[in-house]
C-alpha positions as a Python dict, from the first residue, in 0.01 Angstrom:
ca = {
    (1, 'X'): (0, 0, 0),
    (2, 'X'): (290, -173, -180),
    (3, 'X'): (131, -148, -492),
    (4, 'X'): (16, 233, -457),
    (5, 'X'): (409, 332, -383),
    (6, 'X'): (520, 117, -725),
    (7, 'X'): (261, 308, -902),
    (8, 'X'): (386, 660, -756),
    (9, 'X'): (745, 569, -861),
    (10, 'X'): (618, 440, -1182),
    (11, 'X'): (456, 780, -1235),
    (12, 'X'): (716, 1011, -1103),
    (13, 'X'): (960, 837, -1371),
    (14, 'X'): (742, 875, -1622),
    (15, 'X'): (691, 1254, -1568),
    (16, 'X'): (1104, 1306, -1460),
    (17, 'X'): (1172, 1187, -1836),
    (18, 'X'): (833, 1334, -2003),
    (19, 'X'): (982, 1722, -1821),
    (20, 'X'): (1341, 1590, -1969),
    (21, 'X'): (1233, 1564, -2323),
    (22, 'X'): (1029, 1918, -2271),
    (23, 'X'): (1338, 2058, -2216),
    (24, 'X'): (1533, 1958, -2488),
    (25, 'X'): (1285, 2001, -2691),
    (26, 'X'): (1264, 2383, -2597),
    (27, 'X'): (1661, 2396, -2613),
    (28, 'X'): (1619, 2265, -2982),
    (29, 'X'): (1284, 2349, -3129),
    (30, 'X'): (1227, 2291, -3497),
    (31, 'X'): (1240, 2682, -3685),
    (32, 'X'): (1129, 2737, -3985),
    (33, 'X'): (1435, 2744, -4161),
    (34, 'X'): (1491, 2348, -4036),
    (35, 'X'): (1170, 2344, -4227),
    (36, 'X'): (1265, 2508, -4518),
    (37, 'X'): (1569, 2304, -4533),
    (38, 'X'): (1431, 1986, -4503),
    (39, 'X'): (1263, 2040, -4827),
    (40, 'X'): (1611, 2163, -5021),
    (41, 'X'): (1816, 1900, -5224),
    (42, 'X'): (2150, 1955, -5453),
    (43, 'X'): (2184, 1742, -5727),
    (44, 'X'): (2518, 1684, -5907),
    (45, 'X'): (2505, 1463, -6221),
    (46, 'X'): (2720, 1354, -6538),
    (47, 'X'): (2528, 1440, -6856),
    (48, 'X'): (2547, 1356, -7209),
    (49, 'X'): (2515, 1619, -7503),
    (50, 'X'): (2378, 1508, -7841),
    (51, 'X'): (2266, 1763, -8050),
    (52, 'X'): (2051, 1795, -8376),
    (53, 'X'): (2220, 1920, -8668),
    (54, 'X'): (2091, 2209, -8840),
    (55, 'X'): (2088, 2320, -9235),
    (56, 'X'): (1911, 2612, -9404),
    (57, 'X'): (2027, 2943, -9637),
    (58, 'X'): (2272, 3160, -9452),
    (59, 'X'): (2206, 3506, -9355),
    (60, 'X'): (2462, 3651, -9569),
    (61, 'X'): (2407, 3547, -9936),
    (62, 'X'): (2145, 3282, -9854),
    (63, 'X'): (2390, 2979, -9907),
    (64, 'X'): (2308, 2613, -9789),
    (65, 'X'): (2451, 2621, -9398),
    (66, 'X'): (2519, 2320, -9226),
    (67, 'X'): (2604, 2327, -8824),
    (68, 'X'): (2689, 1984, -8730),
    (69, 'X'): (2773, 1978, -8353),
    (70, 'X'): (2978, 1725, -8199),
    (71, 'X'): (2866, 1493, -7909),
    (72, 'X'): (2995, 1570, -7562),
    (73, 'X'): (2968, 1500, -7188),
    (74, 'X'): (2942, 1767, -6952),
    (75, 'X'): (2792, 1802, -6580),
    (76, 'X'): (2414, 1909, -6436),
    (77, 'X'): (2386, 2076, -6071),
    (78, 'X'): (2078, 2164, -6015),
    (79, 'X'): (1916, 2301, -5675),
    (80, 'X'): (1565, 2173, -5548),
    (81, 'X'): (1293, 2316, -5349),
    (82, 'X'): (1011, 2112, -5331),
    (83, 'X'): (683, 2219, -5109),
    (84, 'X'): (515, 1898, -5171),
    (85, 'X'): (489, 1649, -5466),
    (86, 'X'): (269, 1850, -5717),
    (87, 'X'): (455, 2204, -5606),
    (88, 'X'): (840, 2227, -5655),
    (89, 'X'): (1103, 2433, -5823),
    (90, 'X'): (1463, 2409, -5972),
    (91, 'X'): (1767, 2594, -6082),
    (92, 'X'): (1955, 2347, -6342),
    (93, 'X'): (2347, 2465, -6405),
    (94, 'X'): (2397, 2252, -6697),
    (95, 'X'): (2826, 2318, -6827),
    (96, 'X'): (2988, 2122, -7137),
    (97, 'X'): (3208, 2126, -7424),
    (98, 'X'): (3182, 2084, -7736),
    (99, 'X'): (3231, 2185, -8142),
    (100, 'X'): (3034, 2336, -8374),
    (101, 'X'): (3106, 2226, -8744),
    (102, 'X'): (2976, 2457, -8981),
    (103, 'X'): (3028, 2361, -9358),
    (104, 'X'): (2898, 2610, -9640),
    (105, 'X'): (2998, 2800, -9942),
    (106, 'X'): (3073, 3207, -9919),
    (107, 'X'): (3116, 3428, -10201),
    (108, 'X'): (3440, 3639, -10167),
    (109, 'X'): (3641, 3845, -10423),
    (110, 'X'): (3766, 3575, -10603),
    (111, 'X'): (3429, 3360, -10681),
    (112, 'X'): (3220, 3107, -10469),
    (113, 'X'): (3392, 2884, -10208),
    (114, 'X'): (3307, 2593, -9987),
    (115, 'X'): (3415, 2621, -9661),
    (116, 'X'): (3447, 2423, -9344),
    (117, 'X'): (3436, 2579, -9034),
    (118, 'X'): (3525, 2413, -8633),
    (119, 'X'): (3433, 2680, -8341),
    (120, 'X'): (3547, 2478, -8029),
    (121, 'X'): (3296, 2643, -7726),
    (122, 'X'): (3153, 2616, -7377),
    (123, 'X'): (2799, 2597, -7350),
    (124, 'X'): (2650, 2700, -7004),
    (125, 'X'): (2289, 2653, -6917),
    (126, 'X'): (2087, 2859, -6651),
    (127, 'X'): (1778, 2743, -6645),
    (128, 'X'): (1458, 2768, -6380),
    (129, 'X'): (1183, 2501, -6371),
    (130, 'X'): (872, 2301, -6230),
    (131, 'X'): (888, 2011, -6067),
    (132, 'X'): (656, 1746, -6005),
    (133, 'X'): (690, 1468, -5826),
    (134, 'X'): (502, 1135, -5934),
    (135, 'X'): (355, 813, -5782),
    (136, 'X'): (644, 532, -5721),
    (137, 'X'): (714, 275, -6005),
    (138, 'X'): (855, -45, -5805),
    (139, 'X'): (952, 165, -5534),
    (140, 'X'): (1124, 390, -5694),
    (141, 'X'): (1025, 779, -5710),
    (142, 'X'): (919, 941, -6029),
    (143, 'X'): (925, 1304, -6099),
    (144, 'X'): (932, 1536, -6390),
    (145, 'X'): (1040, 1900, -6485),
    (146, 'X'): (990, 2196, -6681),
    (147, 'X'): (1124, 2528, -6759),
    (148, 'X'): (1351, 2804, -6898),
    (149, 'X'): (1650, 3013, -6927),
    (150, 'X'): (1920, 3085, -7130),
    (151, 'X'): (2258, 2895, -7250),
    (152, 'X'): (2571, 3109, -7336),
    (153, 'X'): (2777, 2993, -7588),
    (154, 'X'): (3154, 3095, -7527),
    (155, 'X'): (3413, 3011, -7779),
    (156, 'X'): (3735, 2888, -7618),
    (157, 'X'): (4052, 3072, -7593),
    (158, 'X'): (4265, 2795, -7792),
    (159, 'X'): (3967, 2630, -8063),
    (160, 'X'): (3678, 2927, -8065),
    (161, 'X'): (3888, 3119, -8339),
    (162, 'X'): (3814, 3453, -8170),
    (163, 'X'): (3482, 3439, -8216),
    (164, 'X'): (3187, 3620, -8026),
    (165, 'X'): (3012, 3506, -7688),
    (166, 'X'): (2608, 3438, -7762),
    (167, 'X'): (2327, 3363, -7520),
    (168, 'X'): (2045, 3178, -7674),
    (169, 'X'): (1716, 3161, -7488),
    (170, 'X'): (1639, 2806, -7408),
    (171, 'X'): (1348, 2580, -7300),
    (172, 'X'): (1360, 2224, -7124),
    (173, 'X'): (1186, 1930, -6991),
    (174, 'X'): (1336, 1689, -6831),
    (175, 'X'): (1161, 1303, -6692),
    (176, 'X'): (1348, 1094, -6432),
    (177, 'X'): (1368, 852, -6127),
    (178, 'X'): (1523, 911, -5783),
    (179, 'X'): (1580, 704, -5459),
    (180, 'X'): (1707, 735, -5132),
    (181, 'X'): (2007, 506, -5062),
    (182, 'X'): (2218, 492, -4731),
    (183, 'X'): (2040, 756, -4572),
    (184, 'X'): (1712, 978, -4569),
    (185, 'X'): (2007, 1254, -4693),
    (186, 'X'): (2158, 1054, -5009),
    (187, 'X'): (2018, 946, -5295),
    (188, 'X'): (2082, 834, -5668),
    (189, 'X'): (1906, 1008, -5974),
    (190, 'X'): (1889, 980, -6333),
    (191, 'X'): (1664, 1146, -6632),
    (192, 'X'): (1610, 1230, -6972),
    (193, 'X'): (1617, 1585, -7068),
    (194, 'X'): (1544, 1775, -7362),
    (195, 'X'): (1675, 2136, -7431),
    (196, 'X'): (1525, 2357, -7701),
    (197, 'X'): (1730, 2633, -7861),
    (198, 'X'): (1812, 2896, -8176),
    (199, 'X'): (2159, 2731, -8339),
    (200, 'X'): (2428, 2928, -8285),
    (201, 'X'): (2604, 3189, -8508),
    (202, 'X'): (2792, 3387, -8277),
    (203, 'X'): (2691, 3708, -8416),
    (204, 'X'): (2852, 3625, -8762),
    (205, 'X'): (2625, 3643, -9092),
    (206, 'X'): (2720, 3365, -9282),
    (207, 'X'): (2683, 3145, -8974),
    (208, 'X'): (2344, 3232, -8932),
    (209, 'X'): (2081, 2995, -9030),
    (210, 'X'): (1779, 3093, -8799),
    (211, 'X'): (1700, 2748, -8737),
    (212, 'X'): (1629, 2615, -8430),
    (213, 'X'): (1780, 2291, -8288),
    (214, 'X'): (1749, 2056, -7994),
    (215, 'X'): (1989, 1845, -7701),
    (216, 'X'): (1883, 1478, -7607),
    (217, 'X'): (2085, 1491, -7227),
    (218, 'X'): (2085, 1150, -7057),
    (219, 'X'): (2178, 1190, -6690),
    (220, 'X'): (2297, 1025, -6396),
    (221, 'X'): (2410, 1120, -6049),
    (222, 'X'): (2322, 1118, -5714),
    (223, 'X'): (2186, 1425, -5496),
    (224, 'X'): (2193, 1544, -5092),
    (225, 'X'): (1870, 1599, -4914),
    (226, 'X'): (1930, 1879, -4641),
}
């Protein structure tokens, strides 16, 4: 009889906290924007900005052009919304700072000059991509990216010389590692990207060359998992 009552209190405990839980549970189910935002992640990261130069006859009297940008550092934010490890998809807000140094030789009134030329600008990426996420390396995540946009070129107030604003249409891939640190919501990331791009001329013949260059764009930073 003892043993029957111990087992009846055992059971009425077990169903007092199983009803508990059923209730908060119902108080705070899961919705499906909790689900949506569990796969959502905001990357920040320092970048670097090195550049191909560029050379070929100018648009205006078919002169050698050389555009010889400077190297720069600049920052990466990009937004993540991965479904599942073959199946995600990016925005990349890619912002830096840098020079382009054009060097030719223009035919004005008085004969056939060489000239050097410095047009200080922003360049802005917006980009869209694919992301796929790899098998771990040494427990380490792997994932890479592609995908493309445009990148507006803005010369500065003080160095841009008053020259004209220019999109370019771009194109990117990008390979890097990530890993959770601290928490299931922090975690560190670097990469490799490549951007793909028509040099710019904004909108001014004899800085066009119609030759397209490229951005090696090391990165490292970390990112929030929502």
């Amino acid at each position: 009889m003892i043993i029957v009552l111990r087992r009846l209190r055992t059971w009425a405990a077990v169903s007092s906290f199983a009803c508990i839980a059923a209730v908060a549970t119902a108080q705070n189910p899961v919705t499906g924007l909790d689900k949506q935002l569990d796969r959502v992640d905001l990357g920040i990261s320092g970048v670097g900005i090195l550049t191909k130069s560029t050379s070929g006859p100018d648009k205006l009297d078919g002169y050698t052009l050389t555009d010889a940008p400077g190297n720069t550092v600049g920052v990466l934010v990009n937004i993540r919304y991965i479904k599942s490890p073959l199946v995600g998809f990016e925005f990349n807000f890619n912002h830096s700072r840098y020079v382009q140094n054009f060097s030719g030789t223009q035919t004005v009134s008085t004969g056939t000059h060489p000239y050097v030329l410095d047009i200080q600008a922003d360049a802005v990426e917006y980009t869209f991509g694919w992301v796929f996420h790899g098998p771990k390396v040494l427990g380490i995540g792997t994932f890479a990216s592609v995908g493309a946009g445009s990148t507006d070129f803005v010369p500065t107030r003080g160095g841009g010389l008053s020259y004209l604003p220019q999109a370019r249409a771009t194109y990117y891939y990008s390979v890097g590692v990530e890993q959770k640190v601290l928490s299931p919501h922090f975690g560190l990331r670097a990469s490799i990207r490549q951007a793909f791009f028509l040099a710019p001329d904004f909108e001014t013949n004899f800085l066009t060359d119609h030759a397209h260059t490229s951005a090696i764009e090391p990165t490292a930073g970390f990112y929030l998992h929502f």
